[in-house]
Steps between C-alpha positions, in 0.01 A plus 500: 500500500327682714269809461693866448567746798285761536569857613225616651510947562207667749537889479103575550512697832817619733669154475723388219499117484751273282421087553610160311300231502526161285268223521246662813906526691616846643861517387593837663340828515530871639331792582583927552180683620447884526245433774722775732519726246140526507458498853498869561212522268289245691476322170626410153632805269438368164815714345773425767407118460507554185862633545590210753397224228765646239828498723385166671373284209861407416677451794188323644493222167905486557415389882243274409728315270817524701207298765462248270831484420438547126568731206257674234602275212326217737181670475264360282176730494431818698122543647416872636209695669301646229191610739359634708700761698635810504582631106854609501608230752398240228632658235834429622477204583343407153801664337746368711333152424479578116852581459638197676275296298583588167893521637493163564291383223204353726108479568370780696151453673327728665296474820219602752617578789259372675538163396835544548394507905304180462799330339723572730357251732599253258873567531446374906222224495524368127255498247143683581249224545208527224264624587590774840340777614821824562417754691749787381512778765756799424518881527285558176298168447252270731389252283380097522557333210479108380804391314472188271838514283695808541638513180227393284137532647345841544515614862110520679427775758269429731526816691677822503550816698269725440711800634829509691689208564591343784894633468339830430286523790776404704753734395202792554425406818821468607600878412182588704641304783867663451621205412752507217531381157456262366205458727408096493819395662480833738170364579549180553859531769267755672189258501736246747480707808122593440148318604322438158159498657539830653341624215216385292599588137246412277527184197430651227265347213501150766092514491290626232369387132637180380666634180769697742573219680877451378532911414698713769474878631732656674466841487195486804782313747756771420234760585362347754849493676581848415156638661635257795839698512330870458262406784788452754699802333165685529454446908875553576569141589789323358472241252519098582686461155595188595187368567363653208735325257422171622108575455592610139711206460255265607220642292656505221650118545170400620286613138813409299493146641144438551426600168788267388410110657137630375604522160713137490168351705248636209719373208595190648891575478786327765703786478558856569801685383556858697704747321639869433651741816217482725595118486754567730291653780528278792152535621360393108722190517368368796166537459551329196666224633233481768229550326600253193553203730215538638348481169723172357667770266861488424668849505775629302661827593839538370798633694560871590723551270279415176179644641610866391603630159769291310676401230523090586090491469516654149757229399264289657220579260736524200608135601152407503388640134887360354389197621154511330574604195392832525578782201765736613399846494475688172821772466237787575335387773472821742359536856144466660536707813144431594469155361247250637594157588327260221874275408805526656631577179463817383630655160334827471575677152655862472103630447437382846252273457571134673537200364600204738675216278 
């Protein structure tokens, strides 16, 4: 017999996620975002996505199974988002999670969403080689990490961003450009039909003391393009948006990369795993793909459709940690909105303070 089903639930941001996985296999999964409900706001509104989660958590765990072609009494341990993200967006999904676990008399584990990005790679290329350098690039996080055993080993950063994230300087940029949200795929359709070296953005943290080698900045690029904008606004000419989204692009694809095959070169590792939204930018994946076989690195990126927020790479984790061994979570285990990313577990207690199991 093989291991149980897992129901995997993502509610941390504006998309509510519902996934089955068994044995590293994608059975079915779905997924209802309030992205245009937000839209008019130029970015997320903690209280209506909050609001969104609640009448889509239900339907969107009925769709996932009806994918799979399954029913709840098949489901044989339910893995949620714990942390980090928005406060009231998790809560729901943690509830949600809680009350289908203890309905149907299963495990519930919960899970960083973070690592819930670099296992979602493992749902399209198999098992994550040990060790691999992931580069996780989303709205809210930049961060290179090396990976040894998802579900057991403690998770090494190597670098971080220091200030806003590659996602995040995106989306800014792009409402300076008046481009709309969300801004990284506004960006990068507009980047097509522009010249990237038309401008000279500059790469950020690329040269300077050795200990920031594998950290990231962002906030300088996103200024540096707005100053860029103002200046044309400022002498009356119009603005080469075009061309200015394809020098942002390739800026930011250039550090994110570079920074990336240097990383897998220092540590000796084969392989580099690309993850989280910004995965999906079209400019970042070639680069990658350039740059890494250049290097004798094997790239992972996996498909569009797992690189944003879902419910498939939670059930990926929970898979992972059934399959381990790993201690379910404890029946209070709360929320971390702002929890870092030490084990892709992660149990905090009601007090707040977090424990990864």
């Amino acid at each position: 017999m093989g291991s149980p089903v897992v129901l995997g639930i993502e509610s941390s941001c504006d998309e509510t996620g519902a996934g089955l996985v068994r044995d590293g296999r994608l059975l079915g999964h779905a997924v209802a975002s309030s992205m245009a409900e937000h839209a008019r706001f130029g970015g997320v509104v903690p209280e209506i996505a909050a609001r969104a989660h609640v009448h889509a958590l239900t339907p969107v765990v009925h769709s996932a199974l009806a994918d799979a072609g399954l029913r709840a009494s098949d489901i044989g341990a339910v893995a949620v988002t714990t942390g980090p993200g928005l406060s009231g967006a998790l809560q729901v999904g943690l509830a949600g999670a809680k009350g289908l676990a203890y309905a149907l008399g299963v495990p519930l584990y919960g899970v960083h969403h973070l690592a819930g990005h670099v296992a979602a790679d493992t749902l399209a290329h198999g098992p994550l080689p040990d060790p691999c350098v992931v580069l996780i690039v989303s709205g809210g996080h930049t961060s290179l990490l090396l990976v040894r055993d998802l579900a057991r080993d403690p998770i090494a950063h190597l670098g971080d961003t220091l200030d806003d994230a590659a996602g995040e300087c995106f989306d800014k940029v792009a409402r300076v450009f008046g481009l709309p949200y969300p801004g990284g795929p506004a960006i990068d359709r507009t980047a097509r039909e522009g010249d990237p070296r038309a401008v000279h953005f500059p790469r950020p943290l690329t040269a300077g003391p050795p200990e920031k080698r594998f950290t990231f900045s962002f906030s300088g690029l996103k200024t540096a393009a707005a100053r860029w904008a103002e200046s044309h606004h400022a002498a009356g000419r119009p603005l080469p948006v075009a061309d200015g989204a394809a020098a942002l692009q390739e800026a930011v694809a250039d550090v994110l990369t570079r920074k990336a095959v240097a990383a897998c070169t220092e540590h000796g590792v084969g392989t580099l795993v690309v993850v989280g939204g910004v995965a999906a930018n079209s400019r970042v994946r070639s680069l990658a793909e350039e740059r890494c076989a250049a290097a004798g690195i094997t790239l992972r990126v996996p498909p569009l459709r797992l690189c944003t927020d879902n419910g498939a790479m939670i059930a990926a984790v929970g898979d992972l940690l059934v399959r381990a061994g790993a201690a379910p979570a404890p029946l209070d285990v709360s929320i971390d909105p702002s929890a870092p990313l030490e084990y892709a577990a992660l149990h905090p207690v009601a007090a707040g303070r977090a424990q990864a199991a």
